[in-house]
C-alpha positions in Angstrom: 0.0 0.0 0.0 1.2 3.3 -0.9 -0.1 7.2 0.3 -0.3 9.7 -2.1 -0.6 13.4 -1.6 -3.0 14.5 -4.7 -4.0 17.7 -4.8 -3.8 18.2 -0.9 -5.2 15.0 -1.1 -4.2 11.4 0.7 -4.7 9.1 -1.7 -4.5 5.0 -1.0 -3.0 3.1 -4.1 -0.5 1.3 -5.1 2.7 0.7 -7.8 1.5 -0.6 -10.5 3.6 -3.8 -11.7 4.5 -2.9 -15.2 6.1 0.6 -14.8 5.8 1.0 -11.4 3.4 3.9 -12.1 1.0 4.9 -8.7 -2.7 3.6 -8.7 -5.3 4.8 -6.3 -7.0 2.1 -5.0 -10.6 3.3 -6.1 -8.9 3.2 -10.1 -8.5 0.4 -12.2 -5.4 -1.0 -14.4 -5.2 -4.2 -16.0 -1.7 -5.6 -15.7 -1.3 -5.9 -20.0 -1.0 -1.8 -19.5 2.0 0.5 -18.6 1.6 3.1 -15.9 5.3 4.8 -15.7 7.0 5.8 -12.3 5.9 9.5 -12.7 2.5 8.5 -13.8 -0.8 8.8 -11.8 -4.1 7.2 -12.4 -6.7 8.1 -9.3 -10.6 8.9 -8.9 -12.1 6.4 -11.1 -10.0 5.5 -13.8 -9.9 2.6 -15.9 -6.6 1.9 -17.8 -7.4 -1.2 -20.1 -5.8 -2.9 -23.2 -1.8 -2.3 -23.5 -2.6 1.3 -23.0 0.4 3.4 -21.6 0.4 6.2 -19.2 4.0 7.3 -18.4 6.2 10.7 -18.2 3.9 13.4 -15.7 0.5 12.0 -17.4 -2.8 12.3 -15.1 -5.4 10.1 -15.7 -8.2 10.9 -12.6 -12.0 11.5 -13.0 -14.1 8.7 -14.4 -11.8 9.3 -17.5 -10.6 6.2 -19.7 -7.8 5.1 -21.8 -7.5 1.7 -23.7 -6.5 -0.1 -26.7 -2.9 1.1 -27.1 -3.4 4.4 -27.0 -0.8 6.9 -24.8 -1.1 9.5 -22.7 2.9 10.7 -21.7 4.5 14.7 -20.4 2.3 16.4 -18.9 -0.9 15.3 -20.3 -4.4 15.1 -18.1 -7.3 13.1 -19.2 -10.1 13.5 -16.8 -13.7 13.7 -16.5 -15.5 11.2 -18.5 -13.1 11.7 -21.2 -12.3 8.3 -23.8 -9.1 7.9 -25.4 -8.7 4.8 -27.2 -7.1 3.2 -30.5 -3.8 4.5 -31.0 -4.3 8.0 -30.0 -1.8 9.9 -28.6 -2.0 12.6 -25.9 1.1 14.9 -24.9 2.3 17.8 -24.1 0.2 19.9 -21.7 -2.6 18.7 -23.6 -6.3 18.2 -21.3 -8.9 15.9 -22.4 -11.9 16.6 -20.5 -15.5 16.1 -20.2 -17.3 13.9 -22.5 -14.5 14.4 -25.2 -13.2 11.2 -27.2 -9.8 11.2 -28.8 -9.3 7.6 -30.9 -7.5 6.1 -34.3 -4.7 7.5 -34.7 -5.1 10.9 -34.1 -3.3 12.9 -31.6 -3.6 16.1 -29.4 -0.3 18.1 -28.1 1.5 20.7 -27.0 -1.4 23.0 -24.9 -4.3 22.0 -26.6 -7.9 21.3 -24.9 -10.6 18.8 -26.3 -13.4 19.2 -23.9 -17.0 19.0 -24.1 -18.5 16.2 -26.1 -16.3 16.8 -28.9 -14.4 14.5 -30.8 -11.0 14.0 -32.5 -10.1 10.6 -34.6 -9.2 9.4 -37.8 -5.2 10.9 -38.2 -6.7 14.3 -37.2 -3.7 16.1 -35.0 -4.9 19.2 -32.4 -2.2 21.0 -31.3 -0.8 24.6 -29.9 -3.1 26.0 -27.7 -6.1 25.0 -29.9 -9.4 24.4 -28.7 -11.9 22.0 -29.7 -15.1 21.9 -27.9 -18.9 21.5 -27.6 -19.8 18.5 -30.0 -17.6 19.3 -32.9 -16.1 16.5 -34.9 -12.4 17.0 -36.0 -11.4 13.7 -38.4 -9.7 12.3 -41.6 -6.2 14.3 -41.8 -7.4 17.4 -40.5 -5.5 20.0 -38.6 -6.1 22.7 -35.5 -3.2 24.4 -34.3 -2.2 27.6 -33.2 -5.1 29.7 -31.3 -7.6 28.3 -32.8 -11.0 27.1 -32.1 -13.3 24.5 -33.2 -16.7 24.5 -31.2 -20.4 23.9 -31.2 -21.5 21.2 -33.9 -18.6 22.2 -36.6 -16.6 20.0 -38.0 -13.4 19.6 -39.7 -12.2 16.7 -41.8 -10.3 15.6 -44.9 -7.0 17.0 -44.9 -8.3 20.8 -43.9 -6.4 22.9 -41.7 -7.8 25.4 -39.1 -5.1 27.4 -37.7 -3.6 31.2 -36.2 -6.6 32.5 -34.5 -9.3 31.2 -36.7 -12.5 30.4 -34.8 -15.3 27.6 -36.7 -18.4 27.1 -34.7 -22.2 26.1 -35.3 -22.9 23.9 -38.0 -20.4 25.5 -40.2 -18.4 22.5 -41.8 -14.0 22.7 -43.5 -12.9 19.7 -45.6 -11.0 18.7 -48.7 -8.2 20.7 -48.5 -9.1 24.2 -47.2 -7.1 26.6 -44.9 -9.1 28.4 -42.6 -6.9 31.3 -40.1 -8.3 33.9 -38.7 -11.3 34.0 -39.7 -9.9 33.9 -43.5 -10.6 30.0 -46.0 -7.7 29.6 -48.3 -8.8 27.1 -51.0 -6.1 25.0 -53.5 -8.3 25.7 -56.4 -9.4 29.5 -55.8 -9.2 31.7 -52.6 -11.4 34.1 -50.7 -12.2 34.4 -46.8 -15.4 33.7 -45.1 -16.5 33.6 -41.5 -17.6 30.4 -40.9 -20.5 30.5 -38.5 -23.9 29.6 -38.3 -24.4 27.0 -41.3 -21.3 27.0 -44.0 -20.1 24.4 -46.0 -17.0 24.9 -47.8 -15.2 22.9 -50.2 -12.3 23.3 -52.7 -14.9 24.7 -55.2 -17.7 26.0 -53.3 -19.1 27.8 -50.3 -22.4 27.0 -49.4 -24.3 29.0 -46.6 -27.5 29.1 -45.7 -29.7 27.8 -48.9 -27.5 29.9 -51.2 -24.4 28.2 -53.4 -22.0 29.9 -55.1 -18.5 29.8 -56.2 -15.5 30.5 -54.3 -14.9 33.8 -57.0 -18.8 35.0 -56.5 -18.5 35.3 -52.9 -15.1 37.4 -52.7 -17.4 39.6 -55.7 -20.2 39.8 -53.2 -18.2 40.2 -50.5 -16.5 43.0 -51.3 -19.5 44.7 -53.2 -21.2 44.6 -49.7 -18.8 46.2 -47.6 -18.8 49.2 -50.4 -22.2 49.5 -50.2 -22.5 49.5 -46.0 -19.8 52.1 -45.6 -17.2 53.3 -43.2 -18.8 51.3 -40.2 -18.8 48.1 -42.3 -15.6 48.8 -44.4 -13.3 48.9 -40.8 -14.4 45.0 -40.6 -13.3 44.5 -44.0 -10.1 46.6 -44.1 -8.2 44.0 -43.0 -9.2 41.6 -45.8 -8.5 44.6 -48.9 -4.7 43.2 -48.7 -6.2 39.6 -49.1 -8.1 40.5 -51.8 -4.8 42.1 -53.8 -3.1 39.1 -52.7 -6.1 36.5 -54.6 -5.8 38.4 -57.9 -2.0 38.0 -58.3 -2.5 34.3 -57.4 -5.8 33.8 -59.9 -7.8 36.4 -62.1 -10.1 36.9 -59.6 -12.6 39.7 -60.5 -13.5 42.0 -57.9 
């Protein structure tokens, strides 16, 4: 029997026998998995498969890990929080909540996956990225940086969402798009859009609302708009006139 102070905490547990790794005695680890010397897994836990939890890594809550997925650094997984397949969870990254992390994807550095979101496939979450409520980040997709995936969005394919880009509601980034700062950067054409309420972009196309048009018709629109509102209007926009330039030395783009 061994006494933990957790969180100004005694703790009851033991060393687990393959790593050596403490276990609170209310927790549960199969002996296939690896708990390392620095590693903790306490509150309700459950450590199954030939899962590995080693470096700093907190496991604690009614959190999970199985298959041979690894949690290592300085990582936390708590709450009711799943990772499984062959995730991988580093860093200062937290896993929290109802959030799943599985296949072969991985969160790093600071990142947070909290909520009831989700991130699988080889999807990697990174930075001090967020990704939250019950959005869905899959396939090859990327979120790094400051950015923040929330609500019911989703982001798959081999799209990236990075600097301080924020994607919420139902809006939806795949194929191959780049979305920072608020700005989509498509392979095939370019123009920016915020992606909130319900958007669906593409490599071609931006759909939003019940209206579809191509990537070159909404920079048109766009910009026609923020003439048309004025000054107030135009101060949102000013930083996107630079864009703009940039789009039509890249592709005719008429605007």
């Amino acid at each position: 029997m061994e006494t933990r102070i957790i969180d100004g905490v005694e703790v009851e547990g033991h060393l687990h026998r393959n790593g050596g790794g403490f276990v609170a005695e209310t927790a549960y680890v199969v002996d296939t998995a690896y708990i390392g010397k620095e590693a903790q897994v306490y509150g309700e836990a459950r450590i199954y498969g030939e899962a590995q939890v080693y470096g700093e890594a907190r496991i604690y809550g009614e959190a999970w890990v199985a298959s041979e997925a690894q949690v290592y650094g300085k990582a936390w997984v708590y709450g009711e929080a799943r990772i499984y397949g062959k995730a991988r969870i580093y860093g200062k990254a937290r896993i929290y909540g109802k959030a799943q992390v599985y296949g072969k994807a991985w969160v790093a550095s600071e990142a947070r996956v909290y909520g009831k979101a989700q991130v699988s496939g080889e999807a990697q979450v990174y930075g001090k990225a967020r990704v939250s409520g019950e959005a869905r980040v899959y396939g090859k997709a990327q979120v790094y940086g400051k950015a923040w995936v929330a609500s019911e969005a989703q982001v798959y394919g081999k799209a990236w969402v990075y600097g301080e880009a924020q994607v919420s509601g139902e809006a939806q980034v795949s194929g191959e798009a780049r979305v920072y700062s608020n700005l989509a950067h498509y392979p095939n054409g370019l123009t920016f859009a915020y992606l909130r309420s319900t958007a669906t972009v593409n490599e071609s196309e931006i759909v939003v609302g019940c209206e579809i048009k191509t990537i070159d018709k909404w920079v048109y629109l766009t910009f026609a708009e923020a003439q048309e509102l004025g000054n107030t209007t135009l101060k949102i926009f000013t930083a996107y006139h630079a864009f703009f330039e940039w789009v039509k030395t890249l592709k005719e783009v008429q605007i």
